[in-house]
C-alpha positions as CSV (number, residue, x, y, z in Angstrom):
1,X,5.5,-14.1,10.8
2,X,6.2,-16.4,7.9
3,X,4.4,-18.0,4.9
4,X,5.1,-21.7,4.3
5,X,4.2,-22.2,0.9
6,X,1.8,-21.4,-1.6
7,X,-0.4,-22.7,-4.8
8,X,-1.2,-20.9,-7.4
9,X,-4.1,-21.8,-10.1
10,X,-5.2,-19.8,-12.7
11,X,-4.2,-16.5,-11.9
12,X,-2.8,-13.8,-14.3
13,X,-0.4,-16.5,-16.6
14,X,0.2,-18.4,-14.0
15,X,-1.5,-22.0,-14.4
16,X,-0.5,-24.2,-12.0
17,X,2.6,-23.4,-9.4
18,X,3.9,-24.4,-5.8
19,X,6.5,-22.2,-4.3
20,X,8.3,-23.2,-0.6
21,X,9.7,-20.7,1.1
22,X,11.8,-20.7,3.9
23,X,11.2,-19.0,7.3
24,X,14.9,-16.6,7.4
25,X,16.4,-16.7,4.2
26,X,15.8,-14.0,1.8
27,X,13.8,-15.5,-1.4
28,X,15.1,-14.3,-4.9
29,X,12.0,-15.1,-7.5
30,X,14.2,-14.4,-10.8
31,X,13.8,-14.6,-14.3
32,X,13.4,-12.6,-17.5
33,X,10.2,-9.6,-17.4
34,X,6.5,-10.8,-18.3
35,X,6.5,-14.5,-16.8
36,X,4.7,-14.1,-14.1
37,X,7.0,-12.9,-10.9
38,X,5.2,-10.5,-9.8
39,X,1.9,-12.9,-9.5
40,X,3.2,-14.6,-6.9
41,X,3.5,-11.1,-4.6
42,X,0.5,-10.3,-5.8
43,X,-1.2,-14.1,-4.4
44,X,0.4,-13.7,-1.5
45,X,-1.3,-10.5,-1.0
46,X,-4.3,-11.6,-2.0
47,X,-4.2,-14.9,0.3
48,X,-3.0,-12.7,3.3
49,X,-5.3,-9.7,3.0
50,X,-7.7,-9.9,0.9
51,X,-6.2,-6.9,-1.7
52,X,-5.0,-7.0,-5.5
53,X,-2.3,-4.4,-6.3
54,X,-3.6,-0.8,-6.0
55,X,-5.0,-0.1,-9.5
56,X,-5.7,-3.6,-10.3
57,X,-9.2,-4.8,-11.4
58,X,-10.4,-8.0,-9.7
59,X,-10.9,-9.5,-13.7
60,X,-7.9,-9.0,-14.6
61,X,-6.9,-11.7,-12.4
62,X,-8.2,-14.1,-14.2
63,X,-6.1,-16.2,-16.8
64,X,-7.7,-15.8,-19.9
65,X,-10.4,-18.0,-20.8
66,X,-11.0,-19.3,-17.3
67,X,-13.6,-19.1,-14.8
68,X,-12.1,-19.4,-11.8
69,X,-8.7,-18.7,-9.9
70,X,-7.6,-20.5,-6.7
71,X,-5.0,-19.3,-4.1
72,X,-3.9,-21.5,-1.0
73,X,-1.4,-21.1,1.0
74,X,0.3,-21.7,5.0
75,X,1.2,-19.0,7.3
76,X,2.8,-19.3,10.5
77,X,2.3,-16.9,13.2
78,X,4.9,-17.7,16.4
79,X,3.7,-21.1,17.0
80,X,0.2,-21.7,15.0
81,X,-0.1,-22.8,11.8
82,X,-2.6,-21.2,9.3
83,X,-3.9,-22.2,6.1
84,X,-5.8,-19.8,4.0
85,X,-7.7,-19.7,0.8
86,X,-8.4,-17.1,-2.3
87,X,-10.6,-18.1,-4.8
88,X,-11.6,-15.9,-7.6
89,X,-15.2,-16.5,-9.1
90,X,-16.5,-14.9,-12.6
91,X,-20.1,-14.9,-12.4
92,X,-22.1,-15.1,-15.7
93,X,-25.0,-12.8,-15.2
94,X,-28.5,-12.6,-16.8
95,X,-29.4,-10.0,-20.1
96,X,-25.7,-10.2,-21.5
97,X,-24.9,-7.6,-19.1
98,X,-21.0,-8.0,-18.1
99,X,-20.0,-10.9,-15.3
100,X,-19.2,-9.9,-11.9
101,X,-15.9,-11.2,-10.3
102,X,-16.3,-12.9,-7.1
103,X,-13.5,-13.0,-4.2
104,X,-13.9,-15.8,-1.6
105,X,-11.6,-15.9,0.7
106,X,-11.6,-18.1,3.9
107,X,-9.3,-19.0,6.9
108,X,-7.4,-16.2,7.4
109,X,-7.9,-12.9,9.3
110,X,-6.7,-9.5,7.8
111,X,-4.8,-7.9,10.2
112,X,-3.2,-11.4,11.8
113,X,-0.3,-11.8,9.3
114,X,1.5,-8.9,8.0
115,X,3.0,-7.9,5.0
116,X,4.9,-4.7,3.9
117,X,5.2,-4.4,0.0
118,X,7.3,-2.7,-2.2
119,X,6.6,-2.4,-6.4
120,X,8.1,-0.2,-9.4
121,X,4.7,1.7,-9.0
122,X,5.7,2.8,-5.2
123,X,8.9,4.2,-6.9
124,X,7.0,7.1,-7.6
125,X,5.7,7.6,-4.2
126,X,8.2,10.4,-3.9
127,X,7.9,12.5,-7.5
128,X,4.2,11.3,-7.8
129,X,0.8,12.7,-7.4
130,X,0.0,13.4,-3.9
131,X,-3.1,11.1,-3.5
132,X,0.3,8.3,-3.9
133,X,1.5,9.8,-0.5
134,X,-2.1,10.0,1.0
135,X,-2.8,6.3,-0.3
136,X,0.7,5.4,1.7
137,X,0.2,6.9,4.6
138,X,-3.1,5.2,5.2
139,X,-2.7,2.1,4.1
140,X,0.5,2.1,6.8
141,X,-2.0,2.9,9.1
142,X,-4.6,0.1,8.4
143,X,-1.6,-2.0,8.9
144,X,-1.0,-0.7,12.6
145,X,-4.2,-0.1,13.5
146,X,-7.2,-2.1,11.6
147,X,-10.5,-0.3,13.2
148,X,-8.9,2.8,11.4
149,X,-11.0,1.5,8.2
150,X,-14.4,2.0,9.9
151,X,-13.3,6.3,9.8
152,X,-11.7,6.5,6.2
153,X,-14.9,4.8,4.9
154,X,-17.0,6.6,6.6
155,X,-15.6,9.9,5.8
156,X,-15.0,8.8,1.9
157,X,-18.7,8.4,2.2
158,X,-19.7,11.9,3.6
159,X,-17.2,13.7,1.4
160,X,-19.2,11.9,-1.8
161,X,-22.3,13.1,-0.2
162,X,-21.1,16.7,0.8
163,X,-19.5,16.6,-3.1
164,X,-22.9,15.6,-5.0
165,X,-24.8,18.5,-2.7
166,X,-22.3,20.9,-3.5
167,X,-22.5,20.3,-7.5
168,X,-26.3,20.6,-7.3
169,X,-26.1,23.5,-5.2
170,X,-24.6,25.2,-8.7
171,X,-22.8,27.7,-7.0
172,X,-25.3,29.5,-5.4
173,X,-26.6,28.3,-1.7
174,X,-30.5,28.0,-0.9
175,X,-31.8,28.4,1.6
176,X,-33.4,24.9,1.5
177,X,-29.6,23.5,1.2
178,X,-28.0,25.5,4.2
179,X,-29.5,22.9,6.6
180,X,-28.6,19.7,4.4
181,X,-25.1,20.9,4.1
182,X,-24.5,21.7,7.6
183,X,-25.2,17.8,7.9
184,X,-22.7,17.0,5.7
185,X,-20.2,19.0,7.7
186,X,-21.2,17.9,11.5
187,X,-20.1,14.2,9.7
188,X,-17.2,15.1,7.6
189,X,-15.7,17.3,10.6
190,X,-14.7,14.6,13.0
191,X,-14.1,11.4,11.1
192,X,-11.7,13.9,8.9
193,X,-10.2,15.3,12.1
194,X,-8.9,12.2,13.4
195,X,-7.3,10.9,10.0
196,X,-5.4,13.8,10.4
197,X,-4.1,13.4,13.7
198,X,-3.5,9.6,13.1
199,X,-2.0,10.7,10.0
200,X,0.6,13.1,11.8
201,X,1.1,10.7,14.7
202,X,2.4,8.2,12.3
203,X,4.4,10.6,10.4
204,X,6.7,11.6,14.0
205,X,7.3,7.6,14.2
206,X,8.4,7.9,10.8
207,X,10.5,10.8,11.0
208,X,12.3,8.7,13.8
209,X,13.6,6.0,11.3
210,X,13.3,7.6,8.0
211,X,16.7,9.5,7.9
212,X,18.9,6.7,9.2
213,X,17.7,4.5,6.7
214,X,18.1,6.3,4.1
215,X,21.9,7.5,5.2
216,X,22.6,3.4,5.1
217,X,20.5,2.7,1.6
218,X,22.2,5.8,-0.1
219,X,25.3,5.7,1.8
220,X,25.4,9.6,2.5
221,X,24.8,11.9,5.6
222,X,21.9,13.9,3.7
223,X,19.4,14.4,6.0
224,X,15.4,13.2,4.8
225,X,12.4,14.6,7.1
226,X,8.8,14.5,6.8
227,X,6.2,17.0,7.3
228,X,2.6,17.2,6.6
229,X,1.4,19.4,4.6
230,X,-2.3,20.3,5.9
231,X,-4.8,22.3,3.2
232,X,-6.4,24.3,5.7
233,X,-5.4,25.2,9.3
234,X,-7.5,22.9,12.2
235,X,-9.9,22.3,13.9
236,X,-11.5,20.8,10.5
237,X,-15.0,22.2,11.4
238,X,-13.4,25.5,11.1
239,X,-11.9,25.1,8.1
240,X,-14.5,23.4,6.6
241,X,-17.2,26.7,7.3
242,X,-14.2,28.7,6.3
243,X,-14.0,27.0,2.9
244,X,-17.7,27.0,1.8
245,X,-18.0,29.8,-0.3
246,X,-15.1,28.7,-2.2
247,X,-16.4,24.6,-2.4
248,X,-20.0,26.0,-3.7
249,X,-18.4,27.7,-6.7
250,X,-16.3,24.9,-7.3
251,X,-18.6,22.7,-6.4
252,X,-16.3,20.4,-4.3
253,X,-14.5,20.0,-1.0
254,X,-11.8,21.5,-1.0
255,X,-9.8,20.9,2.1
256,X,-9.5,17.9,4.6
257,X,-7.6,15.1,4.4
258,X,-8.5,14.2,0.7
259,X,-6.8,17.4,-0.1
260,X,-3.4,17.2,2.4
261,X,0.2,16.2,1.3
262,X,3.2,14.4,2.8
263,X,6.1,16.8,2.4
264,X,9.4,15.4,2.0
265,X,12.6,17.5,1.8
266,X,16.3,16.1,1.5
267,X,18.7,18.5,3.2
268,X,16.0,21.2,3.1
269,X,15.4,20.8,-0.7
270,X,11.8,19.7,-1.3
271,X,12.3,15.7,-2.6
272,X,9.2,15.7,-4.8
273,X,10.3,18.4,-7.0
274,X,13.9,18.9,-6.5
275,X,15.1,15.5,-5.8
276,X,17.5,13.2,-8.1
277,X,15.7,10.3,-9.0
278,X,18.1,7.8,-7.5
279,X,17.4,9.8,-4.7
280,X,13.6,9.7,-5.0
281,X,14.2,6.1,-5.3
282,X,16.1,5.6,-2.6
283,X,13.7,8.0,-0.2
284,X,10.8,5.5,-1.4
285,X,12.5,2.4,-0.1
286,X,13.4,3.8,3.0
287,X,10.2,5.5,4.0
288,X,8.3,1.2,2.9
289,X,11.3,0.2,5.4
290,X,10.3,2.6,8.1
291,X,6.5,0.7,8.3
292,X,8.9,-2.1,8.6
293,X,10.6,-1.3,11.2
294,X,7.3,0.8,13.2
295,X,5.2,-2.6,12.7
296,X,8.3,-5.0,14.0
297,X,8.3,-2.0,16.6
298,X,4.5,-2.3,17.5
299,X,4.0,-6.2,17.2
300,X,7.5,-7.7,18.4
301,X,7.5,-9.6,15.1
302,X,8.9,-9.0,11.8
303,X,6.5,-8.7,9.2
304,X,6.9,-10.3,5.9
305,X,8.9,-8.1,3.3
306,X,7.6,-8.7,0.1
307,X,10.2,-6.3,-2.9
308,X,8.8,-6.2,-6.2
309,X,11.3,-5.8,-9.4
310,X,13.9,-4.0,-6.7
311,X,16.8,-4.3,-9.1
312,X,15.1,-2.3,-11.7
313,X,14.9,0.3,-9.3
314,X,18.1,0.2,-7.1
315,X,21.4,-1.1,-7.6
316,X,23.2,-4.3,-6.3
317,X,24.7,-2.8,-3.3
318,X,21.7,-1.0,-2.4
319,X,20.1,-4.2,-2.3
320,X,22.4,-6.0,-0.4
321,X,22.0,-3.2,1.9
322,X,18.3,-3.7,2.8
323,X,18.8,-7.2,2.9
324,X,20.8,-6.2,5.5
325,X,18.5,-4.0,7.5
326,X,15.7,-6.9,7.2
327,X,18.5,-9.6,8.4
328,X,16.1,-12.4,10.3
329,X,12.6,-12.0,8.5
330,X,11.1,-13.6,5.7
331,X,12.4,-11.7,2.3
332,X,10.4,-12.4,-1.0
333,X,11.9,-10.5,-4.0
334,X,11.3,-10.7,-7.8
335,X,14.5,-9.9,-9.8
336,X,15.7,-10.0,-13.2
337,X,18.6,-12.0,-12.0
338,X,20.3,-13.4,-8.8
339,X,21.3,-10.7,-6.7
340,X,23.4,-12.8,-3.7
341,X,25.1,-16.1,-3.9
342,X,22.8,-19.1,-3.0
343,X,24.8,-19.8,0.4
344,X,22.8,-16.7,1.5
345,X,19.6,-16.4,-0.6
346,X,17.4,-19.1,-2.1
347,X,17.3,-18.4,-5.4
348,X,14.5,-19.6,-7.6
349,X,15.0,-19.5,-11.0
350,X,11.2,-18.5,-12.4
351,X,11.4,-20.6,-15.5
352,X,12.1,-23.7,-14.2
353,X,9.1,-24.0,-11.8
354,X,6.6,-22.7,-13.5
């Protein structure tokens, strides 16, 4: 899996731009902070799956003052060419009332070309929130297995539902909600008990390249293993009618999937609390690695590798290290500065091109 090139109009402060890339050798985008880098991660994204950054509002997309944003590219998957395009649309609507930003996106299937992605905000995926380590663990999985999104939507949906009865319930149960609630839980129950089997599946593949990884980035014997941390004992159902009392006085959900944690420890010190922050950092990378590695693994070719800002986050010879472990597959990483000779890396040198 590779991407040939790609054009850039109009997006973020990037005007006009073509980038090559080649098929092997790792791609160094560098130059000093606030030019634009990162754009051209976040077009490729947007060109091969459809997604901004997590976080990221479709208008701020837009350059300033423009209308509309274009992204085309080529892919290559084995031996057929692909050519895709992004364009985003701001749509003036009637009344004043604020314009609606479009994304049109043709040519290109979702789950045909993948990607694995790395940015300073998955840095925190270790000493963050846990909804980080819930949003990592399934978005891994929409990488490996697509039709996954039909269940997390559906039970996103249901758990809105069961929430909004719950807070006009007002902590005390009638008897005209009992029936309306035990809806709620008949669909919650098994959509919620199968993201958390897929989720622990995944973990255990994890677990099987997370430790030696990290004992090559860090350059250490500490040990790294993964748990998950469920927020009520299974079957769901159970838990769920174990938990109602307690969700109509707080008028939530409070267990399932939306509520469970990925536990990391470090030679049997919890990472999230009790780690160093280089070695947060360096857990982070290696766990982004280990999708790596499951989806090269699963589809018997490497996905592209797309490091945002890794400098800022790791050091030269930790670098050189992953580019190591992802020796053969196409390497895209934004950098303040080289970080390898050019007979090894193709350095672009942001400025210039843009």
């Amino acid at each position: 899996m590779n991407i040939e090139f790609i054009v850039i109009k109009n997006l973020r402060s990037i005007k006009s731009l073509k980038l090559q890339f080649p098929s092997s050798t790792p791609t160094v985008i560098y130059g000093k902070n606030g030019i634009g880098k990162t754009t051209v991660l976040e077009a490729i994204e947007l060109l091969l799956k459809g997604e901004t950054f997590p976080g990221t509002p479709r208008g701020a997309l837009l350059m300033s003052d423009e209308n509309e944003a274009l992204v085309i590219g080529e892919a290559r998957y084995k031996d057929t060419t692909f050519n895709g395009k992004v364009k985003i649309v701001k749509e003036k609507m009637a009344f004043n009332r604020e314009p609606r930003i479009l994304l049109e996106r043709d040519g290109l299937k979702d789950d045909l070309i993948k990607t694995v992605l790395f940015t300073t905000r998955d840095s925190l995926l270790v000493s963050g929130p846990a909804e980080k380590r819930r949003e990592f663990l399934d978005k891994s999985l929409l990488s490996l297995k697509p039709t996954l999104n039909y269940h997390l939507n559906y039970f996103n949906k249901a758990l809105r539902q069961r929430n909004i009865l719950l807070k006009q319930i007002g902590g005390r149960l009638k008897e005209d909600d009992k029936s309306t609630l035990t809806v709620w839980n008949d669909r919650l129950a098994p959509s919620g008990e199968l993201i958390i089997h897929e989720r622990i599946a995944l973990i255990n593949k994890l677990n099987e390249k997370v430790c030696s990884l990290y004992k090559t980035i860090s350059a250490t014997n500490d040990r790294v293993n993964l748990d998950y941390e469920l927020s009520a004992k299974l079957p769901y159902s159970d838990a769920l009618l174990k938990a109602q009392q307690e969700d109509i006085k707080k008028g939530m959900t409070t267990v399932g999937p939306h509520r469970d944690d990925l536990k990391i420890t470090i030679e049997n010190r919890d990472a999230r609390s009790m780690a160093s922050r280089g070695e947060q950092r360096s857990i982070a990378i290696s766990l982004i690695l280990s999708c790596y590695e499951i989806l090269l693994d699963d589809f018997k070719d490497q996905p592209i590798l797309l490091l945002d800002d890794l400098t800022s986050e790791l050091d030269k010879e930790r670098v050189l290290k992953i580019l190591e472990i992802t020796n053969g597959s196409q390497t895209l990483i934004t950098s303040t500065a080289p970080i390898a000779p050019s007979n090894s890396t193709n350095n672009i040198f942001f400025e210039e091109v843009i």
